[in-house]
C-alpha positions in Angstrom: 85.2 100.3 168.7 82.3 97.8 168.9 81.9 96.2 172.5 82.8 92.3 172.4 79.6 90.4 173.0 81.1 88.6 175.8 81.6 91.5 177.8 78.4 92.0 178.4 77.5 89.2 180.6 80.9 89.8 182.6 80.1 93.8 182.7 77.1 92.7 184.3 78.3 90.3 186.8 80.8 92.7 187.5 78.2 95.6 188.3 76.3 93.3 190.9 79.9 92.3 192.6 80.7 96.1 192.9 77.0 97.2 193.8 76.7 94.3 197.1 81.0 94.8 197.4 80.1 91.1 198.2 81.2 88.2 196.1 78.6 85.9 198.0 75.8 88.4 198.1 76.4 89.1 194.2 76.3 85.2 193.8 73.6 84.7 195.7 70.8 87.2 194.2 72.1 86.5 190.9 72.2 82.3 191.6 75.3 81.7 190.3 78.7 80.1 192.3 81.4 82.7 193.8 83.8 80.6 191.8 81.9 81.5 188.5 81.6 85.0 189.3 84.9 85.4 190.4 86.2 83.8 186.7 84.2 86.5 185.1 85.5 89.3 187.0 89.0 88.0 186.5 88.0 87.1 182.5 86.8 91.1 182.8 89.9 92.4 183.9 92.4 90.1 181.5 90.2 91.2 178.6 90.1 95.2 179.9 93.9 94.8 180.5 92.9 96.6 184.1 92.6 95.6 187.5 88.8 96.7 188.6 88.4 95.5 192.4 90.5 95.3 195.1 90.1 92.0 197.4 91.2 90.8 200.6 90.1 87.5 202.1 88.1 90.3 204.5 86.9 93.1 202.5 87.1 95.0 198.6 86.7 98.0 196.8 86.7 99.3 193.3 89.8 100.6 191.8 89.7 104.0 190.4 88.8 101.8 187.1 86.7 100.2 188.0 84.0 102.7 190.0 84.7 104.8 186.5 83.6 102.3 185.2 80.6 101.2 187.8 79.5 105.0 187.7 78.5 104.6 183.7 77.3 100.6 183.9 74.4 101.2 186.9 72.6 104.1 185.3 72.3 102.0 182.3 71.7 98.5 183.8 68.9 99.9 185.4 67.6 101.2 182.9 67.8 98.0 180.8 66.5 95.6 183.5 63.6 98.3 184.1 62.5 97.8 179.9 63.4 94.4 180.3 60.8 94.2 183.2 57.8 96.4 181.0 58.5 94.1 178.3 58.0 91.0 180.3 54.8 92.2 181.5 53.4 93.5 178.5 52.0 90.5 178.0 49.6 90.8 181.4 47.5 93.5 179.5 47.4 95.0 176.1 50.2 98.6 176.2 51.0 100.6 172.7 50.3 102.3 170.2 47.7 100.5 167.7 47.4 102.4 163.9 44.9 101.7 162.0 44.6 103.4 158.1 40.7 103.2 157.5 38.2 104.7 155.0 36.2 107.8 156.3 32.8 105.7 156.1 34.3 102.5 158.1 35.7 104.7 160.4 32.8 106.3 161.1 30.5 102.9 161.6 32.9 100.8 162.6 35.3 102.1 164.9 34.3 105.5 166.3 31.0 104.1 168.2 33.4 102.0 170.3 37.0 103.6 170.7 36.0 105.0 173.7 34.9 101.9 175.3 37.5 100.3 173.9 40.2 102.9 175.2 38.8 102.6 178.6 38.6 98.8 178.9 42.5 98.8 177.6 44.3 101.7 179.4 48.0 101.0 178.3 46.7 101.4 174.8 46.9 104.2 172.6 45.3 104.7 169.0 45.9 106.3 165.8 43.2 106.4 163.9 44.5 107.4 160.1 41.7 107.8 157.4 42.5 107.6 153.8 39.7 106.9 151.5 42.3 105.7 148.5 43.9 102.7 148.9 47.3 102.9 150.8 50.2 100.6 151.6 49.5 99.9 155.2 52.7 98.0 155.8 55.0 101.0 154.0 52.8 103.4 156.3 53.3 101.2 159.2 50.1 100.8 160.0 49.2 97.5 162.0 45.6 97.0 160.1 43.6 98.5 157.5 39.5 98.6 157.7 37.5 98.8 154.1 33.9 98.6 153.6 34.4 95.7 150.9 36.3 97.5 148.4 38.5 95.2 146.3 42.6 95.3 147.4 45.5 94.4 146.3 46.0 90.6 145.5 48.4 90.1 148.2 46.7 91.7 150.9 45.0 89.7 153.7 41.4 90.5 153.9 38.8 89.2 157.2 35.8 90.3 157.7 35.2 91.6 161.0 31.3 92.5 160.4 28.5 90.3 158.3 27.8 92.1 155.1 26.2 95.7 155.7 23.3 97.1 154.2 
């Protein structure tokens, strides 16, 4: 059965209550209200048809459900705020894999005498250099660009030059 979209945010708020066994700690680091956390644990367990915390006015801890429960949400939390984090600062500096379908002869003159400048200058990145000296569908290959010496293409292809006319 699918998971209810809902349940995600609550199964996250839930994790952070369980993980600081804090309702004002959780709120806190998380800069909500202990009233709104509070409604989404209690909207958790109505909807889970399970009790998941015991609370006193003094103390609490997770129900056999609920640290179940706990024991498969962290490992997977973390690993979705850690992607969440590399994809936030992917922007600060180039990181992937570029591939690039070029013709034996541009390969050679255009893009061979500087890969390795290039490579070092942008660590994160990786290349795949594929040449092809037919013409090739890049996007059905995947390919992010193509580099021809001025052969014609396809009507619907988007050509730039990236070099003044060689002779």
């Amino acid at each position: 059965m699918p998971i209810e979209p809902s349940l995600v945010a609550s199964l996250t708020w839930f994790a952070h209550i369980a993980r600081h066994r804090s309702f004002t700690k959780a709120a806190t680091e998380m800069g909500v209200t202990r009233a709104a956390l509070s409604q989404h644990l209690k909207g958790l367990e109505q909807q889970l048809q399970v009790r998941l915390l015991n609370r006193t006015t003094r103390d609490m801890s997770l129900t056999e459900e609920g640290r179940r429960l706990l024991d498969v949400l962290q490992p997977s939390l973390t690993a979705i705020e850690r992607v969440v984090s590399e994809l936030n600062d992917s922007h600060l500096e180039p990181s992937g894999l570029i591939r690039i379908n070029s013709s034996r002869i541009a390969a050679r003159l255009l893009v061979e005498p500087h890969m390795g400048e290039f490579l070092a200058r942008h660590s994160k990145l990786r290349l795949e250099l594929v040449m092809a000296d037919g013409f090739s569908n890049i996007i059905a290959d995947g390919m992010d660009a193509g580099i021809r010496l001025g052969e014609s293409l396809d009507e619907h292809v988007v050509a730039v030059p990236i070099t003044p006319p060689l002779t």
